[in-house]
Residue frames relative to the residue before (quaternion, step in Angstrom):
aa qw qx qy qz dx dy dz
X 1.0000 0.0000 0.0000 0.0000 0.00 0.00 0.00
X 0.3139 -0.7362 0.5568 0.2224 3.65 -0.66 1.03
X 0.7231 -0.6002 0.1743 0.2942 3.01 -1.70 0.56
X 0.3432 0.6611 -0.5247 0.4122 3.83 1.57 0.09
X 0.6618 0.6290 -0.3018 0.2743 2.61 0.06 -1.77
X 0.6605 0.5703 -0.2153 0.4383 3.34 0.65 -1.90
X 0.9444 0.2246 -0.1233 0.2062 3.66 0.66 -0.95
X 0.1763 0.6605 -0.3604 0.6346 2.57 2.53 0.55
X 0.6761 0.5140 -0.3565 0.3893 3.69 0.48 -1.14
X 0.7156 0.5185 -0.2310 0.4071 3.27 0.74 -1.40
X 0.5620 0.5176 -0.3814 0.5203 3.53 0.76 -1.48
X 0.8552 0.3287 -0.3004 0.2653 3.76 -0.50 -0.94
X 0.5955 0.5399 -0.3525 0.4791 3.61 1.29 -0.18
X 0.4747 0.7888 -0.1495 0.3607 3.27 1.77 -0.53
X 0.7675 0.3373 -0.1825 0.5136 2.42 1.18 -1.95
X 0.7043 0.4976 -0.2972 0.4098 3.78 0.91 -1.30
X 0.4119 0.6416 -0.4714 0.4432 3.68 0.99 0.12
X 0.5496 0.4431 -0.3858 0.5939 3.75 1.22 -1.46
X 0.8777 0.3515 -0.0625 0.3197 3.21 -0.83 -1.54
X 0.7738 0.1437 -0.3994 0.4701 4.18 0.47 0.10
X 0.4602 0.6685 -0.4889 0.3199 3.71 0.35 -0.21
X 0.2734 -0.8179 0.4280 0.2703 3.81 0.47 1.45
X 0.0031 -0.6143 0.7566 0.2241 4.12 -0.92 -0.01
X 0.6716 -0.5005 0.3852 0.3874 3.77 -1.73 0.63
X 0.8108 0.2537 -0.3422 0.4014 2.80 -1.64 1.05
X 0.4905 0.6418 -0.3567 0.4692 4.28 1.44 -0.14
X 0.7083 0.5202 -0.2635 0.3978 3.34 0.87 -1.34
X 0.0335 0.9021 -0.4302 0.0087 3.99 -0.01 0.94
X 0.2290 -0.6888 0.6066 0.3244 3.96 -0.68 0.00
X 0.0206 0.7761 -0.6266 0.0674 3.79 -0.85 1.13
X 0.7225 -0.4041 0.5319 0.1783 2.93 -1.82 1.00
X 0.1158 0.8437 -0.4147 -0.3207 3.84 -0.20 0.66
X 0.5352 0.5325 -0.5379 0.3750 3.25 0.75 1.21
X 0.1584 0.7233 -0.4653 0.4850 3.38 1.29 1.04
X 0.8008 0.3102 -0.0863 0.5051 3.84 0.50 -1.88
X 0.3485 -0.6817 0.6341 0.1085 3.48 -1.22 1.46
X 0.7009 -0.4861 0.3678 0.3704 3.57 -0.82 0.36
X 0.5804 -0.6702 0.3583 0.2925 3.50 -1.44 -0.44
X 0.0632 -0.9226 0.2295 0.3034 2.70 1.30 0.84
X 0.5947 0.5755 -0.3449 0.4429 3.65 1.40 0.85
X 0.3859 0.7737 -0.4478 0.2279 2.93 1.45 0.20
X 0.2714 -0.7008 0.5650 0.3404 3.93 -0.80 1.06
X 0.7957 0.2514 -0.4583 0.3059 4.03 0.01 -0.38
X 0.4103 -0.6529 0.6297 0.0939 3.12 -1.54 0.75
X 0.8421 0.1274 -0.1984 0.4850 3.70 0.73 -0.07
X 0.1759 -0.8667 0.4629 -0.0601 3.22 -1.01 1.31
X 0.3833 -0.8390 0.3250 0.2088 3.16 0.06 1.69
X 0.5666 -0.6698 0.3757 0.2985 3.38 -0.75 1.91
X 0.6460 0.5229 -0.3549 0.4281 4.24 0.86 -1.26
X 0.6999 0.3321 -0.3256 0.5420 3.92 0.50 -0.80
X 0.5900 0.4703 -0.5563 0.3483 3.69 0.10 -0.63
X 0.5648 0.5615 -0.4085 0.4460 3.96 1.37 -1.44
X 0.7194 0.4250 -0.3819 0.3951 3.40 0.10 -1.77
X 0.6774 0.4202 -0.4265 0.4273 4.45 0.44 -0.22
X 0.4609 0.6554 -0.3447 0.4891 3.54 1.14 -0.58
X 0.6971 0.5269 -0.1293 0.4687 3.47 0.46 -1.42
X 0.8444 0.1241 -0.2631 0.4499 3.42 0.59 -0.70
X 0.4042 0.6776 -0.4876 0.3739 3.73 1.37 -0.08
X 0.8034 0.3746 -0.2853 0.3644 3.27 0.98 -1.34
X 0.4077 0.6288 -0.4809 0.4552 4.00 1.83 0.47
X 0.8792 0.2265 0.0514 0.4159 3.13 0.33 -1.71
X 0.3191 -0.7783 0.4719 0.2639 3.44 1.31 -0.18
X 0.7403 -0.4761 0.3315 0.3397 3.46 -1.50 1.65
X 0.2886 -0.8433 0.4485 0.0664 3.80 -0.37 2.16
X 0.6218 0.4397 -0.0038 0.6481 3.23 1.75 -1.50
X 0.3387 -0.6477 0.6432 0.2281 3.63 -0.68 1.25
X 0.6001 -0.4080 0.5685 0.3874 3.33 -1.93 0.54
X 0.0929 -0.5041 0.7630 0.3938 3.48 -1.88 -0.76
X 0.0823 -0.6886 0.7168 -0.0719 2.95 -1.76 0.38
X 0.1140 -0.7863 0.6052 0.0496 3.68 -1.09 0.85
X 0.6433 -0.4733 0.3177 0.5111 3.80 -0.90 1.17
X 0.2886 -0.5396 0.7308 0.3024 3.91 -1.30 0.27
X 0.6519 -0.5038 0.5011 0.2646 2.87 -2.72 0.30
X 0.5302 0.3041 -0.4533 0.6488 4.45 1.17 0.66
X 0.6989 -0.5098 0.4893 0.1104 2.64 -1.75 0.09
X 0.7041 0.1841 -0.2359 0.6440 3.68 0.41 1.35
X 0.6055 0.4777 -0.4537 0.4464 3.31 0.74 -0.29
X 0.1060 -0.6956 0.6798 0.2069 3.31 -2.02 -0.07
X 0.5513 -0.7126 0.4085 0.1459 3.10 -1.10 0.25
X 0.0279 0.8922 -0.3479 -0.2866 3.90 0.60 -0.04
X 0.4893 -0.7568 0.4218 0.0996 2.84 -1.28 0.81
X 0.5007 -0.2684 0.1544 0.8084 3.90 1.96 -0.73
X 0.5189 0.4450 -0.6554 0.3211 2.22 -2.02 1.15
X 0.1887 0.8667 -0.4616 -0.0135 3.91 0.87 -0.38
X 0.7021 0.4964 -0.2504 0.4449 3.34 1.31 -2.14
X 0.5862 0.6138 -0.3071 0.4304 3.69 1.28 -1.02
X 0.7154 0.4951 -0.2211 0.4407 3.85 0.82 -0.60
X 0.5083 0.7388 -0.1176 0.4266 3.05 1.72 -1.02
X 0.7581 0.4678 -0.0864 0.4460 2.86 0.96 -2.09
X 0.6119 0.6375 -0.1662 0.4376 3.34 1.64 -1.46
X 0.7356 0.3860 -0.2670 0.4884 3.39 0.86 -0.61
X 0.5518 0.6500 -0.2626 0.4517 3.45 1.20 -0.84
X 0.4960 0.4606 -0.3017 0.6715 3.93 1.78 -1.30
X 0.2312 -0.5687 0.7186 0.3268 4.11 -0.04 -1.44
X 0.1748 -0.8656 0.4300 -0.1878 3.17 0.86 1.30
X 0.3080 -0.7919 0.4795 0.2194 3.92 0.56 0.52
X 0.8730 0.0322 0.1186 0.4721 3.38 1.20 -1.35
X 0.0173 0.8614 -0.4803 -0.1644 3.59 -0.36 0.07
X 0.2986 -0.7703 0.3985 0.3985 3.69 -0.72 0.16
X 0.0743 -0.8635 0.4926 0.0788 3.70 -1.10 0.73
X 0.4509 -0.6492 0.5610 0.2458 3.55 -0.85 0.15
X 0.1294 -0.7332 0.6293 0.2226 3.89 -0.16 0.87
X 0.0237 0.7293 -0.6820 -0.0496 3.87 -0.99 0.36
X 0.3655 -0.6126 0.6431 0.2786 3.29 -1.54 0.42
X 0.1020 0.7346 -0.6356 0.2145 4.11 -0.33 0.76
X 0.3281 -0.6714 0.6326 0.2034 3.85 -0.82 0.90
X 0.8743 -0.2288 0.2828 0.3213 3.29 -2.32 0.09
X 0.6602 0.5336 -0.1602 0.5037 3.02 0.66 -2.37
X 0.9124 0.1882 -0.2783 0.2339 4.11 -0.03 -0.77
X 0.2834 0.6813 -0.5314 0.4161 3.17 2.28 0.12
X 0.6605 0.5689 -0.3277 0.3643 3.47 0.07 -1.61
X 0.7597 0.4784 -0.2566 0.3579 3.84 0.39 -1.43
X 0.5933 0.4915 -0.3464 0.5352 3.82 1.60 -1.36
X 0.6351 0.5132 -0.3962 0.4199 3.83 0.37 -0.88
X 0.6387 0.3687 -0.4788 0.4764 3.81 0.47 -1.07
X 0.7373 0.5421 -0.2490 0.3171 3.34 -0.04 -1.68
X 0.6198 0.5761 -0.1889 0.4982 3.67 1.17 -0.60
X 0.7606 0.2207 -0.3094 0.5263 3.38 0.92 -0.64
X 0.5566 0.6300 -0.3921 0.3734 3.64 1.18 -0.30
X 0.6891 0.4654 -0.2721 0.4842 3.52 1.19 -0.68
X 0.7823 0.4215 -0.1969 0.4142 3.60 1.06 -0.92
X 0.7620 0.0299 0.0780 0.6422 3.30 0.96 -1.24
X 0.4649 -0.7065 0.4523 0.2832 3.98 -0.39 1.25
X 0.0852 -0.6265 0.7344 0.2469 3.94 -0.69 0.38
X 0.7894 -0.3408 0.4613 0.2191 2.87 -2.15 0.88
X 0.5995 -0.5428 0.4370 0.3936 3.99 -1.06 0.37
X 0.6503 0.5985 -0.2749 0.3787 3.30 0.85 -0.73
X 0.5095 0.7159 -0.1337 0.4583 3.05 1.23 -1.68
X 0.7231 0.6019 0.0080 0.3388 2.96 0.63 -1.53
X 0.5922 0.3898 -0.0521 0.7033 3.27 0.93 -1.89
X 0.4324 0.4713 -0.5537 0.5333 4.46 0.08 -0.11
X 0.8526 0.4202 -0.1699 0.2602 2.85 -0.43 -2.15
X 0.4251 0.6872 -0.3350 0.4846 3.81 1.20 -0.35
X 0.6489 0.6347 -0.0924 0.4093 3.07 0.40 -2.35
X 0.9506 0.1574 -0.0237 0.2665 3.15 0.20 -1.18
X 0.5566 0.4964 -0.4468 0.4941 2.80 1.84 1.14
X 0.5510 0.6041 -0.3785 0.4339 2.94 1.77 0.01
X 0.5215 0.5984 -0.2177 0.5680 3.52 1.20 -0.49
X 0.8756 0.2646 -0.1130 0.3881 3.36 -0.18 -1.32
X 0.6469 0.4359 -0.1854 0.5976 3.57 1.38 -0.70
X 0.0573 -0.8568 0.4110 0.3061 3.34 1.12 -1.21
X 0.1863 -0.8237 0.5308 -0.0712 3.10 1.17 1.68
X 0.2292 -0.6512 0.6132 0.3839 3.18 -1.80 -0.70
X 0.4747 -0.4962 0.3536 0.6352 3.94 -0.62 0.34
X 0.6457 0.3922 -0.5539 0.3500 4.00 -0.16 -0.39
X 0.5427 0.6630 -0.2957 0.4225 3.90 0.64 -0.42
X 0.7500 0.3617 -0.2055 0.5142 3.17 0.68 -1.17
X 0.7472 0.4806 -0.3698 0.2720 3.02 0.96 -0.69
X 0.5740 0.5900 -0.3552 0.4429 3.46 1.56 -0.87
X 0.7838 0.3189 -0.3617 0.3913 3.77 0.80 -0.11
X 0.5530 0.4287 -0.3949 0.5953 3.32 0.91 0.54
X 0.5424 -0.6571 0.4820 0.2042 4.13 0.43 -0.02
X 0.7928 0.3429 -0.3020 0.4034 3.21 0.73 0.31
X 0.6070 -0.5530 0.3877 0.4187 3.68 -0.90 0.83
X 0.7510 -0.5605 0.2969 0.1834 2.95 -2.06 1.36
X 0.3696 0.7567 -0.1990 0.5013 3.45 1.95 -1.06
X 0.7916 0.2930 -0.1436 0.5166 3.37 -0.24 -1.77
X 0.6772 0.3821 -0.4384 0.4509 4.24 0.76 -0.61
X 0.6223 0.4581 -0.4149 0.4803 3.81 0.90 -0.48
X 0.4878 0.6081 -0.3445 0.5231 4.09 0.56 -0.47
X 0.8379 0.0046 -0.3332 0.4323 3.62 -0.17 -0.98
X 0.3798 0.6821 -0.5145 0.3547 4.14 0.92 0.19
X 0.6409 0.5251 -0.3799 0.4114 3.75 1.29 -0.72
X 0.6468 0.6571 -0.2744 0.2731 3.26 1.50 -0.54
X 0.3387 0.7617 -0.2724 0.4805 3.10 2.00 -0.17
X 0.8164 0.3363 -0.3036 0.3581 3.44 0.42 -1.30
X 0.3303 0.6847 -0.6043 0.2385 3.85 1.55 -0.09
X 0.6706 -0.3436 0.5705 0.3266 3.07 -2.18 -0.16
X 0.5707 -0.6925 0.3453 0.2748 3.44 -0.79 0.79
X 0.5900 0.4852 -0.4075 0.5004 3.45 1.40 -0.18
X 0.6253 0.4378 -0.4642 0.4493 3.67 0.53 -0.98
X 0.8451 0.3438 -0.3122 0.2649 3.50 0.15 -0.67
X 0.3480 0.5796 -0.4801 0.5590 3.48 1.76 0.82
X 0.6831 0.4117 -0.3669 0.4788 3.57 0.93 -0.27
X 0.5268 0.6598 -0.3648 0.3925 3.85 1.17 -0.24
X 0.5756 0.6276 -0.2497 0.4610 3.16 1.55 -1.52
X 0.8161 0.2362 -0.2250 0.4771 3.52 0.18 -1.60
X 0.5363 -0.7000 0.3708 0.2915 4.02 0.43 0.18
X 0.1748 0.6959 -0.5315 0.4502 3.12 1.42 1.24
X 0.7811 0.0849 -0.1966 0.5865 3.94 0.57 -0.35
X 0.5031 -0.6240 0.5404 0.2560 3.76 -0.72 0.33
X 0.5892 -0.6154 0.3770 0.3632 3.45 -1.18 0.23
X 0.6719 0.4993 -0.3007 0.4570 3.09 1.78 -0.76
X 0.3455 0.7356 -0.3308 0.4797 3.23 1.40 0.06
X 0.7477 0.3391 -0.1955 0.5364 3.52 0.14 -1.61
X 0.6433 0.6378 -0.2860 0.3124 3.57 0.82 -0.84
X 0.5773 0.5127 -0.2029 0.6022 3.53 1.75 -0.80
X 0.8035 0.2617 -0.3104 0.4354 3.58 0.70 -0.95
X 0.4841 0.5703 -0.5781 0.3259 3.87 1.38 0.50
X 0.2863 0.7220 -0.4935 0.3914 3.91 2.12 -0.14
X 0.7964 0.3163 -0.2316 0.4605 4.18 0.57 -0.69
X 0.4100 -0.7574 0.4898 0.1353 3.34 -1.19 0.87
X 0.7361 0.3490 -0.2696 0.5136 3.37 1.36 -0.25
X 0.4545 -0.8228 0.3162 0.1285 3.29 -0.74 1.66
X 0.4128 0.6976 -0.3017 0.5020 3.22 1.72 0.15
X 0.6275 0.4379 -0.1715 0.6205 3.94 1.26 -1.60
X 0.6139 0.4298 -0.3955 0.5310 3.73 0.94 -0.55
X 0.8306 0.1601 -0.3021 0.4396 3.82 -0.15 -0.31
X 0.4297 0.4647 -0.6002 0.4890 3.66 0.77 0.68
X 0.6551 0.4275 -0.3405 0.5217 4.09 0.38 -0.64
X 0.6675 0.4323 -0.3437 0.4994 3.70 0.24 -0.41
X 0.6711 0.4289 -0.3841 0.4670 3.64 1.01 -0.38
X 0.6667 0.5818 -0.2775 0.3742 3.21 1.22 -0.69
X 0.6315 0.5853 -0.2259 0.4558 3.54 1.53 -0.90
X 0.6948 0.3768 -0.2876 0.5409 3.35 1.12 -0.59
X 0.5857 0.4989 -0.4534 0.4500 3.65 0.86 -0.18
X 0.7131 0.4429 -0.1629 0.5184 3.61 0.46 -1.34
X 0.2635 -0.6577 0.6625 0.2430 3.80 0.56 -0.66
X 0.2464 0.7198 -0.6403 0.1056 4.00 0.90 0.64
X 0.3459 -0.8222 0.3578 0.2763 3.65 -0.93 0.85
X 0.7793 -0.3480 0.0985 0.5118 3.99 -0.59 0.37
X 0.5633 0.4515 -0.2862 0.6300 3.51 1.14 -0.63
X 0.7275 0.3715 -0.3716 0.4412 3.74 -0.21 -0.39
X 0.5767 0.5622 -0.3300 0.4925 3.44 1.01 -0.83
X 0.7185 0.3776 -0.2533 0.5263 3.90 0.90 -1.02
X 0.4996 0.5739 -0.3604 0.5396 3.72 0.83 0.20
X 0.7582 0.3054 -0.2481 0.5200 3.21 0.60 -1.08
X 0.5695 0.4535 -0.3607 0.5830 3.81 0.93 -0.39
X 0.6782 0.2772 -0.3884 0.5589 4.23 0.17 0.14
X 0.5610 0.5026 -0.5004 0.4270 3.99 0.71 -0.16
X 0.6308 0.6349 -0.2141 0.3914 3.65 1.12 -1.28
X 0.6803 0.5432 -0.1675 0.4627 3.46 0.99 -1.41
X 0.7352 0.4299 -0.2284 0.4718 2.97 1.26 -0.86
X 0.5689 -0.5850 0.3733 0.4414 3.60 1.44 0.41
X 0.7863 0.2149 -0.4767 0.3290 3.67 0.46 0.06
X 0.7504 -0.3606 0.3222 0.4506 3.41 -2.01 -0.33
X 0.7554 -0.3133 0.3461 0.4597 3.46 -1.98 -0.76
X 0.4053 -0.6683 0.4056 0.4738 3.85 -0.57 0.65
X 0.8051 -0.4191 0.3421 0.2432 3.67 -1.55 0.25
X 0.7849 0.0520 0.0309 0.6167 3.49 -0.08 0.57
X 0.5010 0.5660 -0.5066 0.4148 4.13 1.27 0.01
X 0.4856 0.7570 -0.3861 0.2049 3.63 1.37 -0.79
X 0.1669 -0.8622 0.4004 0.2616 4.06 0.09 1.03
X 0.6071 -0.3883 0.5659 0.4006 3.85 -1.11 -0.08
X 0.3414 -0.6534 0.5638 0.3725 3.60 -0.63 0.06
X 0.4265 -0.6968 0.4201 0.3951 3.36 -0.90 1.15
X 0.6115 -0.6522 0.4233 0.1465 3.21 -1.03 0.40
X 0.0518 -0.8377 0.5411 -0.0530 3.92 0.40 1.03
X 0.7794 0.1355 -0.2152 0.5726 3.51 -1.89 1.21
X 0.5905 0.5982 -0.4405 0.3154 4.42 0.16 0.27
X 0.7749 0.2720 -0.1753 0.5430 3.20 -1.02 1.33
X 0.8036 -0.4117 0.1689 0.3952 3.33 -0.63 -0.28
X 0.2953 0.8572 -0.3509 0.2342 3.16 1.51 -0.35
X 0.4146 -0.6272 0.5288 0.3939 3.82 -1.02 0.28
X 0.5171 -0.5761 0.5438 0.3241 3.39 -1.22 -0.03
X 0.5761 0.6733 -0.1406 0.4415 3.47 1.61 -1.09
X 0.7310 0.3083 -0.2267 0.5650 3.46 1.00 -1.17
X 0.5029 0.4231 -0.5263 0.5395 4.01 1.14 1.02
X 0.5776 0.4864 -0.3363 0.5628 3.66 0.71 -0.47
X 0.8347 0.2854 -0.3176 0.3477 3.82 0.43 -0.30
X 0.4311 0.6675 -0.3942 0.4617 3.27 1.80 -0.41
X 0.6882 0.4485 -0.3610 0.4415 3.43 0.56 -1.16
X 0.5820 0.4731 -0.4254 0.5064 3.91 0.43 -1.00
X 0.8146 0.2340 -0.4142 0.3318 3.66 -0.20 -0.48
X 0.0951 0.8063 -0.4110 0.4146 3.55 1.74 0.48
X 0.8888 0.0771 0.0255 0.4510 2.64 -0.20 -1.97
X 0.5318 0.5195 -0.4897 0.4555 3.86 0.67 0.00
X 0.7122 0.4873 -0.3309 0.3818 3.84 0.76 -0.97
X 0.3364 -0.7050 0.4760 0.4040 3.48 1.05 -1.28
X 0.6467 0.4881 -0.1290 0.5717 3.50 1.72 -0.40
X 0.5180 -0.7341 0.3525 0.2617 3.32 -1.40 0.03
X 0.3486 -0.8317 0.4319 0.0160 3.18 -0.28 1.44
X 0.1245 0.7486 -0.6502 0.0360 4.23 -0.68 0.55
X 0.0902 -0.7836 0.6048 0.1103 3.29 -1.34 1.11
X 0.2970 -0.8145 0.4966 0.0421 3.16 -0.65 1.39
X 0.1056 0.8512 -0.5087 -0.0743 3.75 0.19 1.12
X 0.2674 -0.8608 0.4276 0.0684 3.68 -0.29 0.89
X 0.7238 0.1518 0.0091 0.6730 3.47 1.60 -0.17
X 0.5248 -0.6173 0.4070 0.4218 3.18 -1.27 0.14
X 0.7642 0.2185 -0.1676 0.5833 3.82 -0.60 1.02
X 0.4405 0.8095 0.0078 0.3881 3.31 1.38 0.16
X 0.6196 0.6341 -0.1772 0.4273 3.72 0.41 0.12
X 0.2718 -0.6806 0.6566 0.1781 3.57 -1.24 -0.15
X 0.1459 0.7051 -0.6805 -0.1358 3.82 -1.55 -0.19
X 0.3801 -0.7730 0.5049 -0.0558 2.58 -0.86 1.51
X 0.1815 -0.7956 0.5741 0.0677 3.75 -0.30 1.12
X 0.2790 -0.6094 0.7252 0.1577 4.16 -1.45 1.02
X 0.1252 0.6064 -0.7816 0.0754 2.84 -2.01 1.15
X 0.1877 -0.8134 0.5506 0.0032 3.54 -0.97 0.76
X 0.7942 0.2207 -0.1973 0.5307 3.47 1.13 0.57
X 0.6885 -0.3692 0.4015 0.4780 3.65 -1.21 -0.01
X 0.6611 0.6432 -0.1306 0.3636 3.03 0.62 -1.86
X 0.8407 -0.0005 -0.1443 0.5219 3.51 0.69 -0.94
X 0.3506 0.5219 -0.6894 0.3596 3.49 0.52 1.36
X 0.6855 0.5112 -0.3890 0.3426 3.78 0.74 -0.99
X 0.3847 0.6908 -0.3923 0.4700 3.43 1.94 -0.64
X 0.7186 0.3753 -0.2671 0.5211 3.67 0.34 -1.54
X 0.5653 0.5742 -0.4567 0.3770 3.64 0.21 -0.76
X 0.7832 0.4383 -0.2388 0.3709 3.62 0.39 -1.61
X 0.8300 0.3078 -0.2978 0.3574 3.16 0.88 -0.56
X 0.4683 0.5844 -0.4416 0.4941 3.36 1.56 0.27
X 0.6362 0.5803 -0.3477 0.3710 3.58 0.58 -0.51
């Protein structure tokens, strides 16, 4: 395990050590329409199959890990603090009850357990991500070296996905669902005109051009000329021949869970390889952390 990893690891065991480790009288049974969201939560989309596959087993074994949750601003309400997919799931069952820890935990460390919480457990999208940055630098008025030591990862990689912000709002709707890769968006943040950025982003998801080709074409551009002669690709063809349909439906998901491009290559029945792109230091330890 490399050293991010190591301190991402630490930071989050750190934090839920403060904040879940009941003391008497914390440990509570709540209404879960009682708890208001987080209102710091960085991910914004929640994949519909895992939210089922927690559903499914809450309603075997029932909800293993208590929510947290911190007193709300009316009177009966609370406020949560982690635990979203678990509340989710609970309401989704009509869950009568749920258990929760009440904790006292300011603005500044709700915001920090949620980032650090979904980065360690479940990967947010690049986007996701880059928000959640943003808005401790802003709201907290962090510095990128700050943000980065509490979230584990080098200053670099927090300045990188903050560039991803300034895309055009469509390329970076394609970042979200893992149709483009982070290294992807990262090459087209190489152009300044947002117009040459979503003509290349159309071109990457048609062609499947990979992160390196994509930076080629984004230094051919800068440099004022067109696509080279005869480099122009066929779109790659998707679901042909004997292929599953399924193993396009899962490429993309690890798309978007990796941040990178992802190709499974099945050569037999039971059979095959998948074969993950990285193009820097930076985002191998990325892949590392979230494979680990």
């Amino acid at each position: 395990m490399n050293e991010a990893t190591r301190r991402l690891g630490r930071g989050l065991d750190e934090l839920l050590a403060e904040i879940e480790r009941p003391r008497a009288g914390q440990l509570v049974e709540l209404v879960p329409e009682q708890i208001d969201p987080n209102p710091a939560q960085p991910r914004t989309r929640f994949d519909p199959e895992q939210l089922q596959e927690l559903v499914d087993s809450i309603a075997r074994h029932g909800i293993l890990q208590p929510l947290v949750v911190r007193a709300g601003r009316r009177p009966e309400r609370y406020e949560l603090v982690a635990g979203e997919r678990r509340l989710r799931a609970a309401l989704k069952l009509g869950l009568a009850r749920v258990p929760a820890v009440v904790v006292e935990v300011s603005d500044e460390r709700m915001l920090e357990l949620a980032l650090v919480e979904n980065l360690q457990r479940q990967a947010l999208d690049p986007i996701e991500e880059a928000e959640a940055y943003r808005h401790l630098l802003q709201r907290f008025h962090y510095t990128q070296e700050e943000v980065a030591a509490r979230v584990g990862r080098s200053r670099s990689s927090v300045a990188n996905a903050l560039r991803l912000l300034e895309l055009p709002e469509g390329v970076r709707a394609e970042v979200a669902s893992g149709r483009l890769s982070a290294g992807h968006a990262r090459a087209l943040a190489g152009l300044r005109q947002p117009e040459l950025q979503e003509r290349l982003a159309a071109r990457i998801v048609r062609e499947g051009l990979s992160v390196r080709e994509a930076e080629a074409e984004v230094q051919r551009l800068k440099a004022g000329a067109g696509p080279e002669p005869g480099r122009e690709r066929p779109p790659r063809r998707r679901s042909s021949g004997r292929r599953p349909p399924y193993l396009d439906q899962l490429e993309n998901e690890l798309c978007r869970r990796l941040g990178t491009r992802v190709r499974i290559e099945q050569r037999a029945r039971a059979r095959g390889r998948i074969v993950i792109d990285f193009h820097s230091d930076d985002q191998f330890e990325g892949l590392l952390e979230r494979l680990s």
